[in-house]
MARZASE-944270 format. One record per residue (C-alpha): residue number from 1; z, y, x. Coordinates in nm, 3 decimals. Example, Ala and Ser with C-alpha at 12.3 -4.5 7.8 and 13.67 -1.06 7.14 Angstrom:
residues 2
(site 1; (0.780; -0.450; 1.230))
(site 2; (0.714; -0.106; 1.367))
end
This chain:
residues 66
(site 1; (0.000; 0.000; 0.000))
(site 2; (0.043; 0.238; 0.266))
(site 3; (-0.242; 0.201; 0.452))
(site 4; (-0.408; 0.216; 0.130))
(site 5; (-0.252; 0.541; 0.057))
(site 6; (-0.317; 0.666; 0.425))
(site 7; (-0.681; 0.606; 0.410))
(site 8; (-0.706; 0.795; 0.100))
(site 9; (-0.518; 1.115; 0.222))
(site 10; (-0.742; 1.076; 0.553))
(site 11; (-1.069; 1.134; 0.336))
(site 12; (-1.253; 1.488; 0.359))
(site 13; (-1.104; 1.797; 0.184))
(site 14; (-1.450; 1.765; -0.003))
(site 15; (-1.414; 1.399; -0.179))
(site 16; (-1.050; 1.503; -0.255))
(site 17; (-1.103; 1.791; -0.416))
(site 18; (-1.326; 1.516; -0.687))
(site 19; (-0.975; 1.427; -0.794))
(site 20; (-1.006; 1.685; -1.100))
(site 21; (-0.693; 1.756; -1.336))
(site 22; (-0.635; 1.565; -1.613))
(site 23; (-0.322; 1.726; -1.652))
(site 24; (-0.211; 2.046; -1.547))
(site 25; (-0.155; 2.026; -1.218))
(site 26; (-0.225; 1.688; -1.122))
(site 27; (-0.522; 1.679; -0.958))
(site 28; (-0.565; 1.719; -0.585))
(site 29; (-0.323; 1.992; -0.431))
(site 30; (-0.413; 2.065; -0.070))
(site 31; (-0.139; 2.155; 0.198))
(site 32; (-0.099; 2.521; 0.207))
(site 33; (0.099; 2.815; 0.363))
(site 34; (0.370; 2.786; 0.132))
(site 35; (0.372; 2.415; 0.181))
(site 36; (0.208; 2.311; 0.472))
(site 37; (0.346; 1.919; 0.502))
(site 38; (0.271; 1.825; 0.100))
(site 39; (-0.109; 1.656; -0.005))
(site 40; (-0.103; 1.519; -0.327))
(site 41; (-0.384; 1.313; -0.549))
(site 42; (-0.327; 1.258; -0.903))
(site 43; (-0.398; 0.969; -1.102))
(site 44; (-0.358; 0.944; -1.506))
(site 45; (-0.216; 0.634; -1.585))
(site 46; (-0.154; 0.353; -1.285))
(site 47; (-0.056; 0.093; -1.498))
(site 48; (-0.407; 0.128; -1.611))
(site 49; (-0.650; -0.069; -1.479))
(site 50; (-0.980; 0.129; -1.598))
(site 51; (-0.763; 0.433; -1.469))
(site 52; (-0.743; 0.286; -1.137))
(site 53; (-1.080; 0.208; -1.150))
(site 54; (-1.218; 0.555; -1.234))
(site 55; (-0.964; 0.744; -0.946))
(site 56; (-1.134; 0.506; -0.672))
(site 57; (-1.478; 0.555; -0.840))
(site 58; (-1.438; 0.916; -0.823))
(site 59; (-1.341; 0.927; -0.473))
(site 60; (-1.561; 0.678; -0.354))
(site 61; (-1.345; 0.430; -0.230))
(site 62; (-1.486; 0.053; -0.160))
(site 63; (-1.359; -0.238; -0.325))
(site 64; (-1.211; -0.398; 0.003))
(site 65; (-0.941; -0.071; 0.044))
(site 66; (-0.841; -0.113; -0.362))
end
């Protein structure tokens, strides 16, 4: 899991920012001045399976790294 989740933080700015919001504020948030340390990708529903499905779809990621 966390070399899953390291590969996905490691992917450019540019596929990231794919990771739209669903909800308010819980899409992609890049680091930033006021928080230079925090990345964060959102997903809607994890339990989901067509949720998971459609994240990794949207940014691209292979069927090997699911």
């Amino acid at each position: 899991m966390k070399v899953s989740a390291r590969k996905i933080l490691e992917l450019p700015s540019e596929v990231k920012h794919r990771n739209i919001n669903i909800i308010p504020g819980s899409g992609y948030i890049h680091p930033n001045q006021l928080s230079p340390l925090f990345e964060s990708l959102g997903i809607y529903d994890a339990n989901s399976t067509a949720d998971i499905h459609a994240f990794c779809t949207c940014l691209g990621i292979s069927s090997h790294d699911k």
